[in-house]
C-alpha positions in Angstrom: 275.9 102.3 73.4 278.0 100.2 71.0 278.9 96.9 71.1 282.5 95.4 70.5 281.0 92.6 68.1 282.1 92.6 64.2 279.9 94.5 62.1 279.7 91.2 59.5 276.4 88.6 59.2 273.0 89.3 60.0 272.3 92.2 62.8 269.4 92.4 64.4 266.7 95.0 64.3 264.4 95.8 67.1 261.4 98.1 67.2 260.7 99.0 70.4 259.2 102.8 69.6 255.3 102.4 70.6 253.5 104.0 72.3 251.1 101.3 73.2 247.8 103.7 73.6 245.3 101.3 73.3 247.0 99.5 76.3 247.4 102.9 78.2 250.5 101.7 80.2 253.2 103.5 79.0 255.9 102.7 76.2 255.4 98.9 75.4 259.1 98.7 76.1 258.7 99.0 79.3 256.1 96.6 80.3 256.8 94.6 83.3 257.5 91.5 81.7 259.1 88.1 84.2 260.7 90.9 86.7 262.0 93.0 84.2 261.1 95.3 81.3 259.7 94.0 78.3 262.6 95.4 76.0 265.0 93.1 78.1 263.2 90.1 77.4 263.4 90.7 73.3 266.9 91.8 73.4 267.8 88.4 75.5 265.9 86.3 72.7 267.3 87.8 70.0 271.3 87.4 71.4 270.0 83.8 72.8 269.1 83.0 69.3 272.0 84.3 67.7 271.8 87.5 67.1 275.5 89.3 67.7 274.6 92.7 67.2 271.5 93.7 68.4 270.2 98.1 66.9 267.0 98.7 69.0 265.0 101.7 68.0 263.1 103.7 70.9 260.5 106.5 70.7 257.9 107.1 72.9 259.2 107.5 76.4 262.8 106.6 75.0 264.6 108.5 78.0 262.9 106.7 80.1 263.7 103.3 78.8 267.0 104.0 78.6 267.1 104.6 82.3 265.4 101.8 83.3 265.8 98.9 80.9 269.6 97.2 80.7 270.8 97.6 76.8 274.4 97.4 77.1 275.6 95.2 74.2 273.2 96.9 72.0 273.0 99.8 69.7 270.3 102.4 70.6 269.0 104.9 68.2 265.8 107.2 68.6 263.1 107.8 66.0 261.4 111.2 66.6 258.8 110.4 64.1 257.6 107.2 65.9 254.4 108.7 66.3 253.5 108.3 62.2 253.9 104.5 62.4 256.0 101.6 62.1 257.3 102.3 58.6 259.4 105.0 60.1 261.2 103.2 63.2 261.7 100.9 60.0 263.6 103.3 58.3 265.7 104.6 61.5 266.8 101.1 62.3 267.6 100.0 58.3 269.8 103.3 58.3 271.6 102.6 61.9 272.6 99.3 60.9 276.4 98.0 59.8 277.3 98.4 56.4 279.3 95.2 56.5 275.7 93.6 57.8 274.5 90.7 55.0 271.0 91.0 56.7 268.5 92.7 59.0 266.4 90.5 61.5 263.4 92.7 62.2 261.9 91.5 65.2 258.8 93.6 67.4 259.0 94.6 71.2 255.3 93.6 71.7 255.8 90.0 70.8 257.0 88.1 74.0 255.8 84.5 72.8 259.0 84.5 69.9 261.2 82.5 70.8 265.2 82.3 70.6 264.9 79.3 68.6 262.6 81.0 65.9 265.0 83.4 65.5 267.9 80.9 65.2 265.7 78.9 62.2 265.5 81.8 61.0 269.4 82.8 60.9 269.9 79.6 59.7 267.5 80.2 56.9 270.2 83.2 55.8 273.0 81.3 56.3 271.9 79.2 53.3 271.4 81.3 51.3 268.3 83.5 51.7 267.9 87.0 52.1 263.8 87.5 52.2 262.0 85.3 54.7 259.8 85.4 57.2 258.5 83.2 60.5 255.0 81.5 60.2 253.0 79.9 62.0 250.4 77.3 60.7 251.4 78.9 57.4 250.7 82.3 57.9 253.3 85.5 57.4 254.6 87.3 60.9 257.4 88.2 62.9 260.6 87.9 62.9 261.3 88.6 59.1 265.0 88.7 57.7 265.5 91.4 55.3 268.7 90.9 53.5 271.0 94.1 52.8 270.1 94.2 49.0 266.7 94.8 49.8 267.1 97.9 52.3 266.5 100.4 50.1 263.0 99.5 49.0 261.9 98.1 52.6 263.2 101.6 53.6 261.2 103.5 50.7 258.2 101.4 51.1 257.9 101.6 55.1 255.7 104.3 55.5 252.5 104.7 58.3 252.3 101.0 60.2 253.2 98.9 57.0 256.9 98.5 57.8 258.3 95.9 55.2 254.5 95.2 54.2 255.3 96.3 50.6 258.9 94.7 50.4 257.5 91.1 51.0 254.4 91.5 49.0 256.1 92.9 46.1 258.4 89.8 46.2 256.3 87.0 47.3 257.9 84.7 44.9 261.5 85.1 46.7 260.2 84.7 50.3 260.5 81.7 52.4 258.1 80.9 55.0 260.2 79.3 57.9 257.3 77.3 60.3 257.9 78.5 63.6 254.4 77.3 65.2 255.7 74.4 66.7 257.9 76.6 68.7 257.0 80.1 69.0 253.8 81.9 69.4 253.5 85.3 67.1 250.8 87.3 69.2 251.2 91.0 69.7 250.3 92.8 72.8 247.6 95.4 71.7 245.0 95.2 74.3 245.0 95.3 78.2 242.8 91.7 77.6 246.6 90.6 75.7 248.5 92.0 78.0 246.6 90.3 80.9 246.5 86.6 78.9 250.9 87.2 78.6 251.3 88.0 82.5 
């Protein structure tokens, strides 16, 4: 699938390869989420917040999200390693991404309570000038992050296990900006069935 829109300005990037074990559901992606699979919900925030090209990265169960979850307008890629973490999916998604792209928004599946307009602070952010920042909420570090292109390489060589871009914004703490999102956006994962249950 590949979408018609130019290949300039931030892309986004979403990670949609777990498994979720603990929640023993299936693929996180395809949690029934407001009538439709999970994945659809993420994609729609990210494109409602601004987000023109839209790589998703799939995994576990990836056939079978792409034959139940609508992803047109998006660019799917699969990461046969998803089992070893994060960090990988990570690397699959920096790799897939346009060339001509100033920025990476890396955004998580599992993380329904993001909202469109946290991802559009945080394009804004970019559009200023900044290519390292990150949502937080009541001051602390979590999704989405914006990775700009000239720091691919080491996210990509430091993603490895579950760290994703763990290193990369620790190594340069003193370039990242901490855009409050916690007045509108909630950054909880879905781990647990006890999550899962709170979100429905």
């Amino acid at each position: 699938m590949t979408p018609t829109e130019p290949d300039s300005g931030p892309a986004a990037l979403l990670l949609a390869a777990g498994e979720g074990r603990r929640l023993g559901l299936g693929p996180k992606a395809l949690l029934p989420y407001r009538g439709r699979p999970l994945i659809e919900h993420a994609v729609s925030v990210l494109h409602a917040g601004g987000c023109a090209r839209v790589v998703v990265v799939l995994g576990a169960g990836a056939d079978e999200v792409v034959g139940a979850a609508d992803l047109r307008g998006c660019t799917v890629v699969r990461n046969p390693d998803w089992s070893s973490g994060m960090g990988s999916s990570l690397r699959v998604g920096l790799a897939a991404l346009p060339p001509a792209a100033s920025a990476a928004l890396v955004s998580l599946v599992d993380t329904p309570g993001v909202t469109s307009e946290a991802v559009a602070r945080l394009l804004d952010a970019h559009r200023s000038g900044v290519d390292l920042a990150a949502a937080a909420y009541d001051g602390k570090r979590a999704h989405p992050v914006i990775i700009g292109a000239r720091h691919w390489p080491e996210a990509s060589a430091g993603a490895v296990g579950d760290a994703g871009a763990r290193a990369l914004l620790r190594d340069h703490a003193d370039e990242l900006l901490l855009v409050e999102c916690g007045d509108i956006a909630v950054p909880d994962d879905i781990d647990t069935p006890e999550a899962w249950a709170a979100w429905r």
